[in-house]
C-alpha positions as CSV (number, residue, x, y, z in Angstrom):
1,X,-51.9,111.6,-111.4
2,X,-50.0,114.7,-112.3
3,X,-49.0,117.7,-109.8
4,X,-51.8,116.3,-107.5
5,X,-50.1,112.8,-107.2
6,X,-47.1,114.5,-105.3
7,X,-47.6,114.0,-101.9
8,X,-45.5,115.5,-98.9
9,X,-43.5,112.3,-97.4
10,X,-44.3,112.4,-93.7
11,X,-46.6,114.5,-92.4
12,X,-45.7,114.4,-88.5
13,X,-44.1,116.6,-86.7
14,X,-40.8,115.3,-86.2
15,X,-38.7,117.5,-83.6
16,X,-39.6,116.1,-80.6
17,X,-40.1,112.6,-81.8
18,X,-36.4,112.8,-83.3
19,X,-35.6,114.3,-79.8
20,X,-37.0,111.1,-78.1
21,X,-35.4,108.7,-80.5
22,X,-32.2,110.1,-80.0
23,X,-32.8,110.1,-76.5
24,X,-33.5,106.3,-76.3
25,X,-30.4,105.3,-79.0
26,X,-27.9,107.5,-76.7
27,X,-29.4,105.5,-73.5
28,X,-29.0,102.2,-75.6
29,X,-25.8,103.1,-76.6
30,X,-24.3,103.8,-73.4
31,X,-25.8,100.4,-71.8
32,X,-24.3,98.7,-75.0
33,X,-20.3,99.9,-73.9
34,X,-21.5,98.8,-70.2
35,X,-22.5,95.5,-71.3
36,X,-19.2,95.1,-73.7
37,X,-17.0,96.3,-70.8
38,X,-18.8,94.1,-68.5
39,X,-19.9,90.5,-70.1
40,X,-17.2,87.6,-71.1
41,X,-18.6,87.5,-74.2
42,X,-20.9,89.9,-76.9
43,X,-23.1,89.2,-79.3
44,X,-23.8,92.0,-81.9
45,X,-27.8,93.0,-82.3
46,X,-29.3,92.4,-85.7
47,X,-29.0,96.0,-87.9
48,X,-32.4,95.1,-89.2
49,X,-35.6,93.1,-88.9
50,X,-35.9,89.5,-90.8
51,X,-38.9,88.2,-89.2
52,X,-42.3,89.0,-88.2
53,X,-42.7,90.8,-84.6
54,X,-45.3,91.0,-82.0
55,X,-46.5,94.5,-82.3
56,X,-48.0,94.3,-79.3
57,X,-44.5,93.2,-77.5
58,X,-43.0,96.2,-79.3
59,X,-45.4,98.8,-77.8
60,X,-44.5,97.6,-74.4
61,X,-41.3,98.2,-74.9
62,X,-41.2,101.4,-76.2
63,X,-42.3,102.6,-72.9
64,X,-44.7,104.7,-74.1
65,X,-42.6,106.0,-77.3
66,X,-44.4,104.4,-79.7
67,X,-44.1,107.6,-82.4
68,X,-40.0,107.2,-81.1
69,X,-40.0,103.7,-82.0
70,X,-41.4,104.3,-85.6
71,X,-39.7,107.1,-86.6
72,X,-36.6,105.4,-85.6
73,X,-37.8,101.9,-88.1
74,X,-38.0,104.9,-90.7
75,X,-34.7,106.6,-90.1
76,X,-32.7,103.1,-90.3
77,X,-35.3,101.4,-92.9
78,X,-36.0,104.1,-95.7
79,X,-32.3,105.5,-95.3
80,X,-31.4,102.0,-96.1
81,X,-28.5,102.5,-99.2
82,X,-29.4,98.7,-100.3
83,X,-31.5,99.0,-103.6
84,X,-30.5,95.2,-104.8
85,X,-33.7,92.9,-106.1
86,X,-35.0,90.5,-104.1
87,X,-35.2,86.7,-105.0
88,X,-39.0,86.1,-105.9
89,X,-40.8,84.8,-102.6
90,X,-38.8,86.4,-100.3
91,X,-38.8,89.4,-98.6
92,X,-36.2,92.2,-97.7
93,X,-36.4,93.4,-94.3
94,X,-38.1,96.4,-94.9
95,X,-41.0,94.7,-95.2
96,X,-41.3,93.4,-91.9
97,X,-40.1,96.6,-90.4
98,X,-43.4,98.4,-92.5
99,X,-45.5,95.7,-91.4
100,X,-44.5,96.2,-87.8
101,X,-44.4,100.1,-88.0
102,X,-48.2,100.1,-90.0
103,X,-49.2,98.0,-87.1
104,X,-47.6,100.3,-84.3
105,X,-48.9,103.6,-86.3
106,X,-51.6,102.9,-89.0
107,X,-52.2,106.5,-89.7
108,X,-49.2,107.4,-90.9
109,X,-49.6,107.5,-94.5
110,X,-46.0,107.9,-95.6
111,X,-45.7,104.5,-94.6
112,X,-47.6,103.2,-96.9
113,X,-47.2,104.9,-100.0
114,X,-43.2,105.3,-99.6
115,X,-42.6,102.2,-98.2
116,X,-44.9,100.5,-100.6
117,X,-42.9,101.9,-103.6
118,X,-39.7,100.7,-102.6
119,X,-40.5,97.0,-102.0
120,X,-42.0,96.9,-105.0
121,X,-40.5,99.1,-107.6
122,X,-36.5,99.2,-105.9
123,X,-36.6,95.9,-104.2
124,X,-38.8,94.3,-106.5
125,X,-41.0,92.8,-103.8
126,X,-44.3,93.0,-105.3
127,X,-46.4,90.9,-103.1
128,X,-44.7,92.6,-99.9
129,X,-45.6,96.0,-101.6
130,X,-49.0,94.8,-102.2
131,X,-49.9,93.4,-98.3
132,X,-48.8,97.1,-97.2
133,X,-51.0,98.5,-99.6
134,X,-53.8,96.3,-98.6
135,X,-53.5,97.1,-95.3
136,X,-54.3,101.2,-96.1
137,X,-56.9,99.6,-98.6
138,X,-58.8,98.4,-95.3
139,X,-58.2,101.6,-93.4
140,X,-60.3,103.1,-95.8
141,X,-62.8,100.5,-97.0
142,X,-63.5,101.2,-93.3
143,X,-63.9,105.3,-93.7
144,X,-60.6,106.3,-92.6
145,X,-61.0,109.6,-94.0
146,X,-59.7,112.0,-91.3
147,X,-56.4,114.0,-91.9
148,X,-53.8,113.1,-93.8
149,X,-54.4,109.8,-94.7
150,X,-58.2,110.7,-95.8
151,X,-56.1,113.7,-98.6
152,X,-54.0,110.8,-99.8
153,X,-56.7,107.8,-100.0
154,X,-57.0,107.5,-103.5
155,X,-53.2,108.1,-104.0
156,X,-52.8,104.8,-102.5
157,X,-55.9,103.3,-104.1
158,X,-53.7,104.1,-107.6
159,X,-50.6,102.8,-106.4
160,X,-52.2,99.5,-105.3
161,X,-53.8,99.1,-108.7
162,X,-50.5,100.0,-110.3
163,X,-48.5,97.0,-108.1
164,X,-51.6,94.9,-108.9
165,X,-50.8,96.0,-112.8
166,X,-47.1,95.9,-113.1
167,X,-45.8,93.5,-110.7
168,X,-48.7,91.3,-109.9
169,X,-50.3,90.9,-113.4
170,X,-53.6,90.9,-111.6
171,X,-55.4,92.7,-114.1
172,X,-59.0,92.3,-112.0
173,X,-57.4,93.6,-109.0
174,X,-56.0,96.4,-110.9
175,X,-59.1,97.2,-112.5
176,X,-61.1,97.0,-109.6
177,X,-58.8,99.1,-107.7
178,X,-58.5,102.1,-109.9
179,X,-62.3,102.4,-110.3
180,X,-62.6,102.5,-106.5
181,X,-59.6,105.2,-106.3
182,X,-61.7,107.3,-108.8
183,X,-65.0,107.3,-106.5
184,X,-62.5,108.7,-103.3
185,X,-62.6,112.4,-102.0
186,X,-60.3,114.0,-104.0
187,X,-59.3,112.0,-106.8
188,X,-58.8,113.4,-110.3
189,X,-61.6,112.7,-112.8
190,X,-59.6,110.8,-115.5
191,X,-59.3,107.9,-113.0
192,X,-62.4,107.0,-114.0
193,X,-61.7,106.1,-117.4
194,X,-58.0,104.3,-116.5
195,X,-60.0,101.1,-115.5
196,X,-61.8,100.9,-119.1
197,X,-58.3,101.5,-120.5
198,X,-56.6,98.1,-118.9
199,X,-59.4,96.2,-121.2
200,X,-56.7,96.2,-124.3
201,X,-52.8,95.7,-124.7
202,X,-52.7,99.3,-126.1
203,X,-54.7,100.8,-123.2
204,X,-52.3,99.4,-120.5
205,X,-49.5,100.6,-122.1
206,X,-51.7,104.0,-122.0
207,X,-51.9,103.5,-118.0
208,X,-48.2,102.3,-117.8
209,X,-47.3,105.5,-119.5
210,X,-49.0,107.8,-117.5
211,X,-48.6,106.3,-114.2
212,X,-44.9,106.0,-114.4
213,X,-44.4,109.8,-115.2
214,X,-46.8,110.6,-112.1
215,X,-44.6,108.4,-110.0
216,X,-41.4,110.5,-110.9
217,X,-42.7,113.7,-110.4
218,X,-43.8,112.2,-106.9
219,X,-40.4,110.5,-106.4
220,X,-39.0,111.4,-102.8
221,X,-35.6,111.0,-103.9
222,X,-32.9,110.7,-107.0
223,X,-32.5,106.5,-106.3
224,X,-35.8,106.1,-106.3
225,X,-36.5,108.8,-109.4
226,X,-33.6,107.2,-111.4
227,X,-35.8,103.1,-110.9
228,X,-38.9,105.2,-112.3
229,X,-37.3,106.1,-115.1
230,X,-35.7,102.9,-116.0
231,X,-39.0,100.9,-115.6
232,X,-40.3,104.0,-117.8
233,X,-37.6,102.9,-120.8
234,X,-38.4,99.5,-120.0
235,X,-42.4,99.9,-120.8
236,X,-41.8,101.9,-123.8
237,X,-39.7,99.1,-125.2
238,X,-41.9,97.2,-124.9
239,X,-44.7,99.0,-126.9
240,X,-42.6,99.8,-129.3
241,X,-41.9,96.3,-129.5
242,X,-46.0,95.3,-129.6
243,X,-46.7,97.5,-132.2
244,X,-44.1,96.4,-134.5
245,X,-45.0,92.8,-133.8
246,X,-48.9,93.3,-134.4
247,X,-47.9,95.4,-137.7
248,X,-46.0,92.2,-138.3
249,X,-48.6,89.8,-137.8
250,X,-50.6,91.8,-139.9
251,X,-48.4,91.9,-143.3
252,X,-48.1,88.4,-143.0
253,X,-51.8,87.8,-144.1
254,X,-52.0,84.4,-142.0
255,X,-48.7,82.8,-143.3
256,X,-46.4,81.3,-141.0
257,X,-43.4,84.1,-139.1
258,X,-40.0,83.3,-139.9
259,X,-36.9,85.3,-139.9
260,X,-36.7,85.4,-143.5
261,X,-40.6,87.2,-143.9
262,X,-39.1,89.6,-140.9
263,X,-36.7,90.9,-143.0
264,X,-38.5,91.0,-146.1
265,X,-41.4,92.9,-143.5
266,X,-38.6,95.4,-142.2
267,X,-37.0,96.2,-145.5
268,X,-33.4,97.1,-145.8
269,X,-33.4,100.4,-143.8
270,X,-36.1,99.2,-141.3
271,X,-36.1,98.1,-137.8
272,X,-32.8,97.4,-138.0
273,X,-32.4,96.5,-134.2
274,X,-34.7,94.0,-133.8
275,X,-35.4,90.6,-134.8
276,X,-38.1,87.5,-135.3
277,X,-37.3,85.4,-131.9
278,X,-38.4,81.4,-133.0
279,X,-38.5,80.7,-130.1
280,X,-40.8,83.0,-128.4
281,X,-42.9,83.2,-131.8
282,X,-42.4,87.4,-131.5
283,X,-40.4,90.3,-132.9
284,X,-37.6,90.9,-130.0
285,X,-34.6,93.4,-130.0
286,X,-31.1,92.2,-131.0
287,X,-29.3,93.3,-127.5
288,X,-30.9,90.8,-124.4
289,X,-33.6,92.8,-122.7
290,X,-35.9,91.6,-119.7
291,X,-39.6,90.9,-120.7
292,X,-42.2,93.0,-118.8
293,X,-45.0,90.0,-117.7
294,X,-48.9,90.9,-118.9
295,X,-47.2,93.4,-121.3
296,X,-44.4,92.3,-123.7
């Protein structure tokens, strides 16, 4: 994942879609004042999508502007300024607007691999990151190969095994998933050694590493750049942190870890940040930090 993981963000020609869109939100807007100037009473639309929708009811409505409709989900949803985190099990509407615009347009890969990153690195949505991903992973288990979304296969292959990694802790699924990215048109040959790698502590924080720094030369824009490299500081951190705890457990020669044999371990110039936590039994940083899960 290096120059090669930078993808272009949406392949479609968007002039006359745009034109359409427009068309339909000035037509919308206009029967919007008629409706205010008309009705007793108003009731403002949603501004974005909370639950699931019928595709199928969507199409119809479109009127035949299906690539209006979804460019128009991906004007209002990916030009969303809300990067907050999600509560764990719920989901922010972006992902029901990406599971209704995958459904209207399932070629269209920037709506997977985008979309996918935002709900799970920016919004922290994992498991809605994941389902998008899985629904490219069937496109091409099925040998959906043709265009752009065939160029960009195994790009989504490693960014499903990286969700599965980072903020699933599904090691299997990330394992299985890179190997299968490696064996897609395209992909570059040291994927086939990343699923080896995930076998040992030191090798994940190997494909941590490496993945993060191809996400931020593929990052689309400076939000989403700036999350990247956070997560990047967070990961090295935590290795740092590893390292100096299995060096710990080493020295102590199969005596019991306490704070005092940390200090006499560190030494009076050493490590001067960082502590033995009691109560998670492992060396930890003096300032509060948030524990990566399957890592450190």
């Amino acid at each position: 994942m290096h120059e090669a993981l930078t993808p272009t963000l949406f392949s479609r020609s968007s002039v006359q879609t745009l034109a359409i869109a427009s068309s339909i939100f000035l037509t919308a807007f206009g029967l919007g004042r008629l409706l205010r100037a008309t009705e007793t009473s108003w009731i403002e639309p949603p501004a974005s999508i909370s639950q699931e929708l019928d595709p199928t009811l969507a199409q119809v409505a479109s009127l035949g502007h299906v690539a209006a409709v979804v460019d128009a989900i991906l004007i209002r949803s990916l030009g969303d300024p809300a990067y907050d985190r999600v509560a764990r099990g719920t989901h922010p509407p972006l992902y029901y607007e990406l599971k209704l615009a995958t459904s209207l347009d399932p070629s269209f890969t920037g709506l997977y691999w985008y979309g996918s990153l935002i709900l799970a690195v920016v919004r922290k949505d994992g498991p809605g990151g994941d389902e998008i991903l899985e629904r490219a992973h069937r496109r091409i288990v099925m040998g959906e190969f043709g265009g752009e979304f065939g160029r960009r296969a195994w790009f989504m292959e490693v960014l499903r095994a990286t969700n599965a990694l980072f903020e699933l802790q599904d090691l299997p699924k990330a394992m299985a998933a890179f190997e299968y990215a490696s064996t897609l048109p395209g992909a570059p040959p040291y994927l086939k050694s990343l699923s080896a790698r995930l076998g040992t502590a030191e090798g994940r924080f190997e494909v941590a590493r490496r993945s993060l720094a191809s996400m931020i030369q593929s990052a689309a824009d400076d939000q989403m750049k700036a999350e990247l490299e956070r997560r990047l500081a967070e990961f090295t951190v935590s290795e740092r942190l590893y390292t100096i705890h299995e060096q710990f457990k080493r020295w102590l020669q199969g005596r019991q870890a306490s704070s005092a044999l940390f200090d006499r371990f560190r030494g009076p110039a050493g490590y001067a940040d960082l502590r033995w936590d009691a109560g998670t039994e492992r060396v930890e940083t003096l300032s509060p930090r948030e524990a990566i899960p399957g890592f450190y």
